[in-house]
PLY file of the C-alpha trace (Angstrom):
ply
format ascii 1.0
element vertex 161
property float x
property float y
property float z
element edge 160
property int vertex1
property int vertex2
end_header
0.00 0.00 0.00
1.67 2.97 -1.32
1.02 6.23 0.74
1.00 9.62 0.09
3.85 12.23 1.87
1.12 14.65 2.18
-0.87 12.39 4.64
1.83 10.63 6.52
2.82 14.05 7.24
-0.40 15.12 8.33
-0.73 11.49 10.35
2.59 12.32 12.16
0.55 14.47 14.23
-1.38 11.14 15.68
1.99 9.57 15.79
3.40 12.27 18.09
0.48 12.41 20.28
0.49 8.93 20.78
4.49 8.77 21.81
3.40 11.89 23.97
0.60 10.87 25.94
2.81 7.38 26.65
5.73 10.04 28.01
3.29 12.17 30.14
1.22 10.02 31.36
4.24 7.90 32.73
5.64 10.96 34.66
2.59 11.74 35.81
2.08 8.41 37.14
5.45 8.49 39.20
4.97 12.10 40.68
1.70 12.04 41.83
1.25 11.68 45.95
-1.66 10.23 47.37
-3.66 11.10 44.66
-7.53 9.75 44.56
-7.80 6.46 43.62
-9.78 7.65 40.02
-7.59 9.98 39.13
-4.99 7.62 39.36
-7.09 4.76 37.13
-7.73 7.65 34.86
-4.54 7.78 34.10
-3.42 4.58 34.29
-6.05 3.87 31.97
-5.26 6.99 29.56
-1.23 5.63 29.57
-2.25 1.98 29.15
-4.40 2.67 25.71
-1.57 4.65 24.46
0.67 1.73 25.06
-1.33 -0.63 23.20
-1.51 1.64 20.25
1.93 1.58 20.21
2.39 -1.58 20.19
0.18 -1.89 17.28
1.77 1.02 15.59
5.66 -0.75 16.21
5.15 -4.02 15.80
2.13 -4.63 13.61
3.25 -5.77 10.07
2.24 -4.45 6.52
0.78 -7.99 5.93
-1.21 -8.15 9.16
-2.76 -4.19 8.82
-6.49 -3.43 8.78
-6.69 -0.96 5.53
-6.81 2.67 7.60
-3.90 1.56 9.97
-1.13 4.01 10.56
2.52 1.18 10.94
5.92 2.69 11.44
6.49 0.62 8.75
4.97 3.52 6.96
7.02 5.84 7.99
10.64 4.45 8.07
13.14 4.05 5.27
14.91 1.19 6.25
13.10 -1.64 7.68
15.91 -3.74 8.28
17.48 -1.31 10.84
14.50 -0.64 12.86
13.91 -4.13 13.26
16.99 -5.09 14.79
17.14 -1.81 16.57
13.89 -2.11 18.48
12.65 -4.00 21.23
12.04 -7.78 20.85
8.20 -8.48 20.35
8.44 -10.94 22.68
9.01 -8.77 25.80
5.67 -7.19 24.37
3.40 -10.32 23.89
2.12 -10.44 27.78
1.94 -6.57 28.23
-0.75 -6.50 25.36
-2.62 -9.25 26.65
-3.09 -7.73 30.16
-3.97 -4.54 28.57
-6.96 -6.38 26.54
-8.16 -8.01 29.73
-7.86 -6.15 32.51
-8.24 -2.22 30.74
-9.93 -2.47 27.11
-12.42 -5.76 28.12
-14.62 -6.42 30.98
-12.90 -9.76 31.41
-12.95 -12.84 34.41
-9.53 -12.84 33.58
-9.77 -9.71 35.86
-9.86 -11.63 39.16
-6.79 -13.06 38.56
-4.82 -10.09 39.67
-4.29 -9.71 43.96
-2.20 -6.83 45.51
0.68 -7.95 44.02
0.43 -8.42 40.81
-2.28 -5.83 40.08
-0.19 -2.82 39.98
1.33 -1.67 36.85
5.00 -1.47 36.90
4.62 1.45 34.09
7.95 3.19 34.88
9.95 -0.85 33.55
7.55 -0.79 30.53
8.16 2.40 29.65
11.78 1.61 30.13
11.02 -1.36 27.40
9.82 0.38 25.04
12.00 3.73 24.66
14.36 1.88 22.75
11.89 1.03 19.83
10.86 4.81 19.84
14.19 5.88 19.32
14.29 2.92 17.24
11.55 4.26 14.99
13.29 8.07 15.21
16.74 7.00 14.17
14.82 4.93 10.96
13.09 7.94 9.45
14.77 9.64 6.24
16.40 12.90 6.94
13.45 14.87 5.43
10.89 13.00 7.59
12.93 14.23 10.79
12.50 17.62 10.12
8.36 17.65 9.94
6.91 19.67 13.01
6.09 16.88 14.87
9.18 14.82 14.26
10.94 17.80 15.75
8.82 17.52 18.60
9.05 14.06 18.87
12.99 13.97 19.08
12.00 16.36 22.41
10.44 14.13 24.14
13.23 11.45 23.22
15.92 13.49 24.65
13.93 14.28 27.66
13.86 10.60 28.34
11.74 9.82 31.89
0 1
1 2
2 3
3 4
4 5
5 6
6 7
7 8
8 9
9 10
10 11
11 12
12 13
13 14
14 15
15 16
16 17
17 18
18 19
19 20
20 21
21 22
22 23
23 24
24 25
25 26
26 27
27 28
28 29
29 30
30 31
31 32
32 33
33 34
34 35
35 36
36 37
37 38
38 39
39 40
40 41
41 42
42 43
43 44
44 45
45 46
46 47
47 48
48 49
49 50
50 51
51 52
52 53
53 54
54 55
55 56
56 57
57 58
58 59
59 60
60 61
61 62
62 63
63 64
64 65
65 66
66 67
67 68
68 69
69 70
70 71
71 72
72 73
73 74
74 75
75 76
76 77
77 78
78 79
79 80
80 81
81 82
82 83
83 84
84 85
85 86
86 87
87 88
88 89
89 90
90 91
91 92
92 93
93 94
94 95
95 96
96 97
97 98
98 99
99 100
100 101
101 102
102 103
103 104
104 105
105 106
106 107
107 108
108 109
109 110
110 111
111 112
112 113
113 114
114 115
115 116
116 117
117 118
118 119
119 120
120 121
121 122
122 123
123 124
124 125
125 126
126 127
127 128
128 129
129 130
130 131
131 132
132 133
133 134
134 135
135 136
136 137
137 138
138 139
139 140
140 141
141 142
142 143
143 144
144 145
145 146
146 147
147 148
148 149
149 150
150 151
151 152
152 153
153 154
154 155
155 156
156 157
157 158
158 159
159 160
């Protein structure tokens, strides 16, 4: 599927936000101090959908795409590199799971979770998956890099959490 500059550049705007609400909500996470329990699943909620669109956005192939999906793939000149660059899929396969059951499904699989396992260790898993972001930075083509939110993308790179 052959797309246009003119709308991946206009798309990089969704990529940006995406890769932006993951940072945020992360520090947010971490700084708050006794903060009400909602406001807390709010945004625990808020960071883990951005996650998971990530994950589809990294590590969703060309092959496997619904039709109006925005890939990396998309964006990135050589495939190869980012591939070896980012993080393994593996590390990924059980963090999108427990996203589908416990935040984007009402699920049994729900009660499976006790004090210590319920808490999401959001700060380790961001950790995971700043490589593939720079991953996906250091792939684009020289032009690419210099679209608005490509500049503001590299920001939030370099003001790693």
């Amino acid at each position: 599927m052959t797309i246009s500059q003119k709308k991946l550049r206009r798309t990089a705007e969704h990529v940006y936000y995406e890769i932006s609400m993951f940072h945020f909500t992360t520090i947010y996470l971490e700084k708050m101090r006794n903060p009400p329990i909602y406001l807390v699943n709010a945004l625990l909620e808020s960071w883990c959908i951005h996650l998971r669109n990530l994950l589809d956005f990294f590590y969703t192939s060309t092959a496997n795409r619904y039709r109006d999906d925005v890939l990396a793939e998309d964006y990135i000149s050589d495939l190869q590199q980012f591939k070896q660059t980012r993080a393994k899929t593996r590390t990924f396969a059980h963090i999108k799971k427990r996203v589908a059951k416990q935040i984007a499904h009402l699920t049994y699989h729900r009660n499976v979770y006790n004090r210590k396992t319920k808490p999401w260790p959001y700060k380790q898993i961001y950790g995971q998956i700043y490589p593939t972001v720079t991953a996906f930075y250091d792939s684009l083509p020289k032009h690419k890099r210099r679209w608005l939110h490509f500049i503001e993308l590299k920001k939030v790179i370099d003001a790693r959490y």
